[in-house]
ROLO-414636 format. One record per residue (C-alpha): residue number from 1; residue in one letter; x, y, z. Coordinates in steps of 0.001 Angstrom, whole numbers, plus 500000, padded with zeros to 6 digits. Each point is the difference from the previous one (the first is absolute). Layout:
<atoms>
+-----+------+--------+--------+--------+
: seq : type :      X :      Y :      Z :
+-----+------+--------+--------+--------+
: NUM :    a :      X :      Y :      Z :
...
+-----+------+--------+--------+--------+
</atoms>
This chain:
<atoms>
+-----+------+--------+--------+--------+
: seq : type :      X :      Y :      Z :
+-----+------+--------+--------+--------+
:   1 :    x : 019742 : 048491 : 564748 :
:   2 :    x : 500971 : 497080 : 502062 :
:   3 :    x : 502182 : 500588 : 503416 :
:   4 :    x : 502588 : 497892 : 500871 :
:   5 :    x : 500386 : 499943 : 504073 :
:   6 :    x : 503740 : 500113 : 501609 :
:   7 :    x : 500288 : 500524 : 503865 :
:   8 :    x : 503819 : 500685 : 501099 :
:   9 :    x : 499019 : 502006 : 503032 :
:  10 :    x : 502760 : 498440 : 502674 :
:  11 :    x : 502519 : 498511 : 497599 :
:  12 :    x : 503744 : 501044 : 500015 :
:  13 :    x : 502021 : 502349 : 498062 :
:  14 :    x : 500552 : 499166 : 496638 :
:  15 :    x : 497216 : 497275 : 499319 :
:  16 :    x : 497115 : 502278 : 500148 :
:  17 :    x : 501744 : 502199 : 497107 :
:  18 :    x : 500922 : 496862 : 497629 :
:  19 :    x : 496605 : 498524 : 500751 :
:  20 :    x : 497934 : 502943 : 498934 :
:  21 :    x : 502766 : 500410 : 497206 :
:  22 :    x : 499374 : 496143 : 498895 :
:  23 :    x : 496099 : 500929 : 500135 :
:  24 :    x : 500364 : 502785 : 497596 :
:  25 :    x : 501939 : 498261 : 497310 :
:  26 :    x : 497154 : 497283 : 500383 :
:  27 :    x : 497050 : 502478 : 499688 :
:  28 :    x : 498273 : 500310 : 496563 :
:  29 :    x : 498356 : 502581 : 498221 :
:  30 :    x : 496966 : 499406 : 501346 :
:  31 :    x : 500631 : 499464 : 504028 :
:  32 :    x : 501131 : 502330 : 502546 :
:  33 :    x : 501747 : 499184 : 503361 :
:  34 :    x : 498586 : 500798 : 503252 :
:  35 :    x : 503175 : 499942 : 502569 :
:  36 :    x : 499501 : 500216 : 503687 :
:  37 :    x : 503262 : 500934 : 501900 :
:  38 :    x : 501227 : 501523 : 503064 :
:  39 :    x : 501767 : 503504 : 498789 :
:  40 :    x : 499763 : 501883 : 497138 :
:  41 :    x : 502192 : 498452 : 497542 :
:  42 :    x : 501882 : 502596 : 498011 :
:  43 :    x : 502643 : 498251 : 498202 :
:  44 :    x : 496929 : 497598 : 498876 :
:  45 :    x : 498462 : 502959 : 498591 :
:  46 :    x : 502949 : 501323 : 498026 :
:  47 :    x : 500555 : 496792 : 498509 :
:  48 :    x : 495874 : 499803 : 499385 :
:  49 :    x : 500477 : 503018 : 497984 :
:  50 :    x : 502703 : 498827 : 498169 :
:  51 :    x : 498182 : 496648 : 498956 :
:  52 :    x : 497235 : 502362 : 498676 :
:  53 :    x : 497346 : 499326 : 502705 :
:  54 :    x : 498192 : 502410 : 501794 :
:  55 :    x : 498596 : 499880 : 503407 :
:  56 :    x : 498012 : 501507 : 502805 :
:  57 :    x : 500781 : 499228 : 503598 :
:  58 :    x : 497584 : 500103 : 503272 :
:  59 :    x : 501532 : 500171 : 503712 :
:  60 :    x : 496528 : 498081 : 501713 :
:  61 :    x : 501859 : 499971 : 503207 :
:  62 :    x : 503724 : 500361 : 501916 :
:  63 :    x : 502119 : 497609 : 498413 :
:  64 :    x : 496783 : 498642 : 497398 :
:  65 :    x : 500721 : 501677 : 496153 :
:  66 :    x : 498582 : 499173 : 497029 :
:  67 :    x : 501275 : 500453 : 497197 :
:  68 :    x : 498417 : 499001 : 496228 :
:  69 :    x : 502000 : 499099 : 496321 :
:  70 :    x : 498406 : 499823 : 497040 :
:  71 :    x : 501390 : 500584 : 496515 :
:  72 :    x : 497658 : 501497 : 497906 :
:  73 :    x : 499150 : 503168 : 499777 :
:  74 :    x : 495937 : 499614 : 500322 :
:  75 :    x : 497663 : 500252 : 503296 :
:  76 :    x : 500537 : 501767 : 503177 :
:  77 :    x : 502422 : 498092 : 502389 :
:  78 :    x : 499449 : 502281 : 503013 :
:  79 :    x : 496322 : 498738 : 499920 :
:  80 :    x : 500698 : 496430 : 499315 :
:  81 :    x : 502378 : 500179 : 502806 :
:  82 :    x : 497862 : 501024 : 502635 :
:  83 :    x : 498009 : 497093 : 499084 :
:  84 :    x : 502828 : 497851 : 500516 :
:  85 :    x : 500491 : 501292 : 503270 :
:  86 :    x : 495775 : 500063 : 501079 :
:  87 :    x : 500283 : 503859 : 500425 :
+-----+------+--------+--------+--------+
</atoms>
């Protein structure tokens, strides 16, 4: 599965929403999205779910979560997270 990388840690209510948004409508079948960002994004997640994507998310530190997209239904995200992250 190839990762696609998008860092909005710091950025400003809304464009941290429509970029990750605009990153799932670009993600195909066989890529998942590794987002870095400052809080836990729950609206992001509700509209993950209704785009059909599942995902795992990973606080590393205060103010650091990660949080992985992907699509299909195959391999285990929480691990392929974690070595996103290095942990």
């Amino acid at each position: 599965m190839r990762i696609v990388e998008l860092d909005v840690r710091g950025l400003s209510h809304p464009e941290p929403l429509e970029r990750a948004v605009a990153a799932f409508d670009a993600l195909a079948e066989d890529e998942a999205l590794h987002l870095r960002i400052h809080r836990m994004p729950i609206p992001l997640l509700q509209i993950a779910e209704g785009r059909g994507l599942r995902y795992e998310a990973l606080e590393v530190g205060e103010g650091d979560f990660h949080l992985l997209f992907a699509r299909d239904e195959g391999g285990d995200l929480q691990a392929l997270l974690r070595e996103c992250c290095g942990v």
